[in-house]
C-alpha positions, 0 to 999 in steps of 0.5 A: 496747614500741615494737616491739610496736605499730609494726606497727599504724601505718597509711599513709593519703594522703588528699589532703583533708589538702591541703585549706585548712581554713576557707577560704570556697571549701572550705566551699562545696566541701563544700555543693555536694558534698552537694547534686550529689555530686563526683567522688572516688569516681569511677574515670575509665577509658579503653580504646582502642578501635584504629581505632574505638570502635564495632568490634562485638568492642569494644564486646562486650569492654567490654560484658563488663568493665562487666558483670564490675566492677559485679558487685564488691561494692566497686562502686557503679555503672558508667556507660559506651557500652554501658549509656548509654539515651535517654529518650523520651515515650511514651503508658505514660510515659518509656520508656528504650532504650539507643544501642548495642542489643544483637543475636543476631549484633552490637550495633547502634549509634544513630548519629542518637540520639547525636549529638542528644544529644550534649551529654550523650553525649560524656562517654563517648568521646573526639573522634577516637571511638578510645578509650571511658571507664568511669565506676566509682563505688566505695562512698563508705565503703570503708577503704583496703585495700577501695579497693586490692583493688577497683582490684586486681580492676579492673585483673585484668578489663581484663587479662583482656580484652586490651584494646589500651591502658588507663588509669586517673584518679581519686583513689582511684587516685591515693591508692592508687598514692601509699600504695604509693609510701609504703611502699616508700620508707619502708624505702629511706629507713632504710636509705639514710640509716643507709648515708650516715652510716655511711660519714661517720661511719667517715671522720671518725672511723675508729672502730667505737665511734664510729660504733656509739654515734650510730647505735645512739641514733638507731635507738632514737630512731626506733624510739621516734618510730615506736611513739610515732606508733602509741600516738597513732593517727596515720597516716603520710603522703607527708612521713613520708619526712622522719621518718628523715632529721629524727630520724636527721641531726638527732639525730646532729648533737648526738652528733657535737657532743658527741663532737668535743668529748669528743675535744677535751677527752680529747686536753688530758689530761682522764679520760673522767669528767671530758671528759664534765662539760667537754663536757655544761657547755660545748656541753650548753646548745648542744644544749638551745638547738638543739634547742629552736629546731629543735623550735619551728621545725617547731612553726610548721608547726601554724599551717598550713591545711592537716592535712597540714602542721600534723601533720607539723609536730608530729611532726617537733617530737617527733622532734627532742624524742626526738633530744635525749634519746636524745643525752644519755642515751646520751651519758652511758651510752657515754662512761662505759662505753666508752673512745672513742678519736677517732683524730688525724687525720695530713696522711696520711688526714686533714683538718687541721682546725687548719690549716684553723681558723687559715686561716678565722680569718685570712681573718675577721680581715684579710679581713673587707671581702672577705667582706661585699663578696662576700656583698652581690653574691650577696645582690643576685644571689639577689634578682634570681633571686628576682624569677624565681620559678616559681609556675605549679603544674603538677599533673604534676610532682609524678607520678614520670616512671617510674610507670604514673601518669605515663603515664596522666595524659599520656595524659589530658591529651594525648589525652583533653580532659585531665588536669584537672577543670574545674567552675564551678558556678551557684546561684540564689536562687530555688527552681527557678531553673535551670529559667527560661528566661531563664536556659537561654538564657544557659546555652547561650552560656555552654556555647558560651563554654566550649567556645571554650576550646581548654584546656578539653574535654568542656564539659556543663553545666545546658544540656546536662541542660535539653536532655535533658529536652526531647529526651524530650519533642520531639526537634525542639526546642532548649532555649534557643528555647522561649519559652514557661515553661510548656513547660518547666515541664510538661517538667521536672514530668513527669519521675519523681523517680528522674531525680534519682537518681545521686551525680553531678548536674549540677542538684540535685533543686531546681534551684537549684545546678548545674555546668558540666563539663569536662576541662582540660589541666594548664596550670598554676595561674596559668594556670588562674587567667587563664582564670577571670577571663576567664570570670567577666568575659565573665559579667559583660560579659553581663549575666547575672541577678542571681539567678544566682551563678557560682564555680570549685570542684571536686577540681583547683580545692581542690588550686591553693587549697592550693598557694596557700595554703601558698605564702600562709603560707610568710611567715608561718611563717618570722616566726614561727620567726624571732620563736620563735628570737629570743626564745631567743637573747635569753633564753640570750645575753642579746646584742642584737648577738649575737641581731641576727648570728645572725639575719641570717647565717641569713637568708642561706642562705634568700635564695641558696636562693631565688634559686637556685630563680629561676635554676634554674626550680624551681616553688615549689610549696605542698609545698616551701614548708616547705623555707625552715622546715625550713632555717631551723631546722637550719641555725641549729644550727651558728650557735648552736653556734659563738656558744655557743663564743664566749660561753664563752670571753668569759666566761673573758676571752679577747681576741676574736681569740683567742676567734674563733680558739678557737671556730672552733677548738673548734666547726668541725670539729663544725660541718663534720662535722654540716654534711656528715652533714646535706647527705649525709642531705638527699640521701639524699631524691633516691632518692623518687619524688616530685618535692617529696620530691626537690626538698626533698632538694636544696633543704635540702642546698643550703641547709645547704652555704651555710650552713656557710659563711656560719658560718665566714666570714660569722659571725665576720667579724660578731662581729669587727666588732660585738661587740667588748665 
């Protein structure tokens, strides 16, 4: 039945998903969206034009182009050069002509009329007047698939044209591209994790059926989290691509504890019926605990702003949940069907792990001083690596470097004013309050202000549209000299309605919210936040009416609000799997002791990971902020593991030395197998296209090899020590 209804589940990248749910500045997003429009449904296109944009045999082509994409049915609108018009007061009304004007031999160009307006013009065309932008507006309630056919069109008519270069910006876009990327490597991710533990499987094993048995489970398990995602409705986004790796490393894990103890238990001379009761009545509680604690430390996510987050958050819960199950129904099913021999491992081929248990248990028991003292340089280390961590956020590092999106969101930022909306929107508490003209005059120097900012291009503002009006009327005249209201009033009044009419504004039909426009290059969010504050305080320092309220908003500001967010909520999350984790442990070992080691050795790993993202520059980004989750909560499996050992055999009253000395033992090689089936699955991710896919791939790995050693050094070194009972 899951078979049947996988075909059914949906990609969907919808970056709205990233958005932080509630926030005030979201909320406002949203009210301004409906009261000037926004940009997501607007394709930035830009051509280069050679050595200049006003060639005639140019503008013929992108005449024709503009004509052929707005003749799509999933096209709105197209706004560019060749269609732009200039308004102008005539004694029959306003009356339009365009800046390029079309004649029998070639198009003239208005060269006088587009530089006096060219506050509103130059959002057309870039500086140095080499490259031309199309603004295609698709239909705001296109499904994905119509959004992907109208790009496929789009690109075929500028193919078509033999233009000299072309590139696109625009969310869609950007959706579209990153759906593609989804799907490939959904597939990739499959296949490449099932090779990875296959061959570490066979090394470890060196057995066909033990290598059948958990990969077998663990396809049906993915299969059953993938048919279950479709019965529910619930699409796949950008972190699906951890799915494969969660269920298939994660599940696999419990197996491999499971057979490394059937193994055990089968080589003392016990049948397969009774090995099986041994290892299911001495690690079966193990298995349960951690995959509890693993399913309620991505539960945590749920407590996320942000959808995308929350929902991955609960799936991968589920998928840890089918892991389990898969584990012991199959477990009982294999182990009772077929005779599953583990071959010994010999010096020859093999690691001898009881040579290896003896010498780790020797080193916690006589050099447990060394192993703490080690442990406090690297922890204090890791703190100062800490101290460096990169918060910046560039918006380009999450673009695949061999991508056409690299290409052109370099070409944007680099050539074109940049990659990067820029919107600081103003509302007044008056009804038409814009139009006052006190306040164009502070609009002006405001534009100016702006304008001064090299990282900020392409200023256009409630200025620039104030301007326009006022060309239409009197060409001579500067907006913010007219002294006199009425003028102003009589200007806008004489205006018909359908000069409001568009889905982008830069003043809304009441004149009381508007925007200033730009382009910004990708600077980085702290950047962009140092520039904002001294925006807002060269607005207060001006003395700025009272009526008029300023905020930063748009796409690219609600992206920062999420990265911040998340970084924002990073803490919060890892209390609450700690808190979540603690209140198990204390339930199942009922140790205070116990419960305060396994929290602190599991710490470790979080703090050295961090400190290495310090030291390395890694940008802790909103997307990797769950890595530090994610790590917790798998990386203190084995911990549970080697304490569960531990509490059984001092339940049997063996002496600790002996204890410890059996557990690592019993426990270790298990630990050290799953260890190396989880870090080779974890790497598996660097085959992604996106940086934080590729970064959490190697982050978590990281995180888990210093984890396995914190296990079996640090860890009972810690038992050794305190909890002598």
């Amino acid at each position: 039945m899951a078979i049947s209804v996988i075909p059914g589940l949906n990609v969907n990248i919808d970056f709205d998903d990233y958005y932080p749910n509630k926030d005030p500045e979201l909320i406002f997003f949203h009210h301004v969206k409906k009261e000037l429009g926004n940009d997501e449904h607007i394709l930035l296109v830009a051509v280069e034009a050679g050595n200049s944009l006003f060639d005639p045999g140019f503008l013929h082509k992108i005449k024709d182009a503009a004509s052929q994409i707005r003749s799509l049915q999933e096209v709105k609108r197209v706004s560019d050069l060749t269609s732009l018009k200039s308004y102008k007061k005539s004694p029959f009304g306003i009356i339009s002509s365009n800046y390029i004007k079309p004649g029998k031999a070639r198009d003239t160009v208005d060269f006088s009329k587009l530089a006096k307006d060219s506050l509103y013009t130059k959002r057309f065309y870039n500086q140095p007047r080499n490259a031309i932008y199309l603004y295609v507006q698709l239909i705001d309630t296109l499904h994905p698939v119509e959004v992907d056919n109208a790009l496929n069109q789009i690109t075929s008519v500028l193919e078509d044209q033999e233009f000299e270069a072309y590139h696109l910006m625009g969310r869609k876009y950007l959706e579209s591209e990153y759906k593609k990327i989804v799907n490939r490597e959904l597939g990739r991710s499959v296949i490449y994790t099932l090779a990875v533990i296959v061959v570490i499987l066979f090394f470890f094993f060196r057995s066909i059926k033990g290598i059948l048995f958990p990969v077998v489970s663990m396809i049906l398990a993915l299969v059953m989290l993938y048919g279950s995602l479709a019965v529910l409705n619930r699409d796949l986004h950008i972190m699906s691509n951890l799915f494969p790796t969660i269920i298939l490393i994660v599940g696999i894990s419990d197996i491999i504890h499971i057979l490394s103890g059937y193994d055990f238990e089968f080589r003392r001379g016990f049948d397969i019926h009774t090995s099986t009761k041994l290892v299911l009545h001495k690690i079966g509680t193990a298995i349960f605990l951690t995959s509890i604690t693993t399913a309620i430390g991505f539960l945590t996510l749920c407590s996320s702003s942000m959808k995308a987050i929350s929902s991955f958050g609960m799936e991968a819960a589920i998928a840890v949940l089918i892991a389990f199950v898969f584990s012991i129904l199959w477990a009982h099913l294999f182990l009772y069907q077929f005779n599953i021999k583990i071959p010994v491992h010999t010096k020859k081929n093999q690691l001898n792990w009881a040579k290896v248990s003896r010498w780790i248990h020797k080193i916690v028991v006589h050099r447990s001083g060394l192993i703490w003292v080690i442990s406090v340089i690297v922890l204090m280390a890791s703190f100062i690596g800490i101290s460096r961590i990169n918060y910046n956020n560039l918006q380009v590092t999450n673009i695949p470097l061999d991508h056409r999106l690299r290409s052109d969101f370099n070409y944007f930022d680099e050539l074109l004013g940049g990659s990067r909306t820029f919107e600081l929107l103003v509302s007044s508490d008056k009804e038409s309050g814009l139009r006052d003209k006190s306040h164009i005059a502070k609009f002006y120097q405001l534009h100016n202000y702006l304008e001064s900012f090299p990282e900020i291009n392409g200023i256009i503002s409630p200025y620039s549209w104030y301007q326009l009006v006022v060309n239409i009327y009197d060409r001579s005249l500067n907006a913010h000299e007219i002294e006199d209201q009425q003028v102003i009033d009589k200007f806008v009044d004489g205006l018909p309605l359908n000069f409001y009419a568009g889905d982008w504004k830069l003043v809304n039909k009441n004149e009381n919210i508007g925007r200033f426009s730009g382009r910004m290059k990708d600077i980085g969010r702290l950047e962009v936040i140092k520039i904002n504050k001294k925006i807002n305080q060269w607005i207060e320092d001006n003395n700025f009416p009272q009526d008029l309220k300023f905020q930063v908003s748009g796409t690219d500001h609600m992206i920062d609000r999420g990265h911040y967010h998340r970084i924002k909520n990073m803490i919060q999350g890892l209390v609450i799997a700690l808190v979540a984790v603690s209140v198990l442990i204390a339930l199942i070992f009922r140790s205070r002791s116990l419960l305060f080691i396994s929290l602190i050795v599991n710490l470790f790993p979080i703090i050295i990971v961090a400190g290495i993202m310090g030291f390395a520059g890694i940008e802790m980004r909103g997307s990797t902020t769950i890595l530090f989750t994610i790590g917790f909560v798998i990386a203190i499996d084995d911990t549970l593991h080697l304490i569960s050992k531990y509490q059984y055999f001092k339940m049997e009253g063996l002496p600790i030395e002996l204890n410890l000395e059996k557990s690592i033992l019993e426990a270790g090689r298990a630990i050290v197998t799953t260890s190396v089936i989880l870090i080779g699955g974890f790497l598996v991710l660097l085959h992604s296209q996106s940086w934080d896919i590729r970064t959490l791939g190697i982050l978590v790995s990281l995180m888990l090899f210093v984890a396995v050693i914190v296990d079996l050094f640090l860890l009972p070194s810690l038992i050794f020590k305190f909890d002598k009972r």
